[in-house]
Phi, psi and omega in degrees: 000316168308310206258356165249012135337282198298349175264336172291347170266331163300326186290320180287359189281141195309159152349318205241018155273339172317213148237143182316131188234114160231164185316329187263337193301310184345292230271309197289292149001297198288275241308310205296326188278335144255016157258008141292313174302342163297319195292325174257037133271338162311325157305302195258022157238093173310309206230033145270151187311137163251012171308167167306311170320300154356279197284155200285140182256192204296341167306292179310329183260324181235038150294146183274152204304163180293345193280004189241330108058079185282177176295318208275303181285355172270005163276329173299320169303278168331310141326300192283344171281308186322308197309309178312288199326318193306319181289013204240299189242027144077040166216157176258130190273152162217106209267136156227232199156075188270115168292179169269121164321177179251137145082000163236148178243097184281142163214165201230086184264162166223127204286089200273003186265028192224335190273127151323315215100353180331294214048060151288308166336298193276336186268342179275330168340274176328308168296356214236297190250056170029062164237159187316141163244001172185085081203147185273126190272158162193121190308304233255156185238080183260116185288109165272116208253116156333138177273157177090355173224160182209063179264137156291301180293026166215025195260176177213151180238356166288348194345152160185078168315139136208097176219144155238169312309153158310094187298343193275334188238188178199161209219126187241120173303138160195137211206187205287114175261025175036071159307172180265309154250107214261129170293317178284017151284314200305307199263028152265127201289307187264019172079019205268351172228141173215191188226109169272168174322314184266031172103344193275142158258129186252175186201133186242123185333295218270010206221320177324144174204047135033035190262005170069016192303308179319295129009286202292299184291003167272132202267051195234342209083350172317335185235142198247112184247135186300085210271325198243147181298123183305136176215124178262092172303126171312336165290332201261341174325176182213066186329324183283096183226153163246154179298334188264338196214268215285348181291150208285141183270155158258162174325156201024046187241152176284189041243201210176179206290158167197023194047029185053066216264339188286311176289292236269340189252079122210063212017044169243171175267145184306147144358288189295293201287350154285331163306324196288112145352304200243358164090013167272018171260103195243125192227110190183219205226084191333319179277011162236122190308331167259004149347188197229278156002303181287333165330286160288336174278335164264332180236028176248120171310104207221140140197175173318113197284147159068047206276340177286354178286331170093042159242039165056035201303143162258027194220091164243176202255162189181153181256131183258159200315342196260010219091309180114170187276190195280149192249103196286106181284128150299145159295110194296128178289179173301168199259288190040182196103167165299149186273000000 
């Protein structure tokens, strides 16, 4: 009873003992409280860029992960990125956020007796999905392979000929394969990757704190971390983006492969696979029986890269019975790119 005497009596002091709240305490007050909230957002992004530019401002720290996400804040999201872009390359974006259809699972086959080498597959990449030109980010990896072998550790991805194909060799792509049991999902500590319905594992930028858990743990090689603020001439941008694959990214951030996800779940084909010179590139929606994909996956010799690891890859390799038809060697383009 004494102590809640005493609080009750603490509850009557008067009003004006209070401390004065005026227009400068206000103000000066807010500053101090968002530059704390800047200083932990910069705290828990270890390893983003810490310029003024950079650190995330108060809109950016407490926006919410996307799956929590209403339609109304992701138009607020989507503004302040449109906004960025314009200031940053003098272009207008038209940014969306296309879900996963009903009832498709996309997997990816590839054809190794038909491919070259080009790598047109890896430079329409780049292009389709803003990625850095310098230093040049690149998804796709093409291994020039001993024929009769499939050693990793002696494969090579500077080749640089010039000509393709090597009648000696032969060349295998290998780019984010959307497991079915993906690792890097499992050991990202904040959740910032995930697995949608139709099998694509995403990443979402603005959620990324760049601790690269991810990376290590893909036995693919598959993920790309922005060591340097990414840079895209404002002529080469590609305006058509989704908030899940293509928009540009910032320094200290994942990213990867999305099966071109801004294209393909509205109906068009990845990138890679319009380009591709020789039809070795096969793409489509597993669960339907007349697909080209169920296809090959029931009458083809196919298999898995790295199949002992268990990660279910949604991205496989294949053979035609014969070889494949005859191969016209091509001018090889420059290799450049990330090692």
């Amino acid at each position: 009873m004494a102590d809640l005497h005493a609080r009750t009596e603490s509850d009557q002091t008067p009003a004006a003992a209070a401390p004065e709240l005026t227009r400068r305490n206000f103000l000066s007050q807010g500053a101090a409280a968002l530059a704390g909230v800047t200083a932990v957002a910069a705290a828990v992004s270890p390893l983003r860029h810490l310029s003024a530019e950079h650190v995330p401002n108060l809109d950016e720290f407490l926006q919410k992960h996307y799956k929590e996400m209403t339609a109304e804040d992701k138009q607020r999201v989507f503004a302040r990125i449109s906004q960025e872009v314009q200031q940053r390359h003098q272009v207008q974006a038209r940014l969306s956020d296309p879900p996963p259809l009903d009832g498709v699972e996309y997997v990816y086959g590839l054809n190794l007796s038909r491919c070259i080498g080009c790598r047109k597959c890896v430079h329409a990449c780049v292009e389709e999905n803003n990625q850095s030109r310098s230093p040049e980010i690149q998804y796709i990896r093409v291994l020039e392979m001993e024929k009769g072998s499939i050693d990793l550790e002696t494969a090579d991805h500077h080749y640089d000929p010039a000509s393709v194909p090597n009648p000696d060799k032969y060349y295998m792509p290998v780019q984010c394969h959307q497991c079915a049991n993906p690792p890097c999902v499992k050991v990202c500590p904040v959740e910032a990757t995930w697995q949608e319905p139709d099998g694509i594992v995403v990443i979402d930028y603005d959620w990324c704190i760049g601790c690269r858990y991810c990376e290590a743990a893909c036995p693919y090689w598959a993920r790309r971390f922005n060591f340097a603020d990414p840079q895209i001439p404002s002529d080469k941008l590609n305006p058509n983006m989704a908030y899940l694959s293509n928009r540009p990214r910032e320094r200290g951030v994942m990213e990867k492969c999305t099966f071109c996800l801004q294209r393909t779940r509205v109906g068009r084909m990845p990138a890679c696979l319009e380009v591709c010179p020789t039809g070795s590139r096969k793409f489509g929606n597993v669960l339907d029986p007349n697909s080209e994909v169920a296809y090959i996956l029931q009458h083809k010799r196919v298999f898995v890269l790295k199949e002992d690891v268990g990660t279910i890859p949604r991205f496989f390799y294949y053979f035609d019975e014969r070889g494949g038809r005859y191969r016209e060697p091509v001018a090889s383009p420059d290799v450049g790119g990330e090692a």
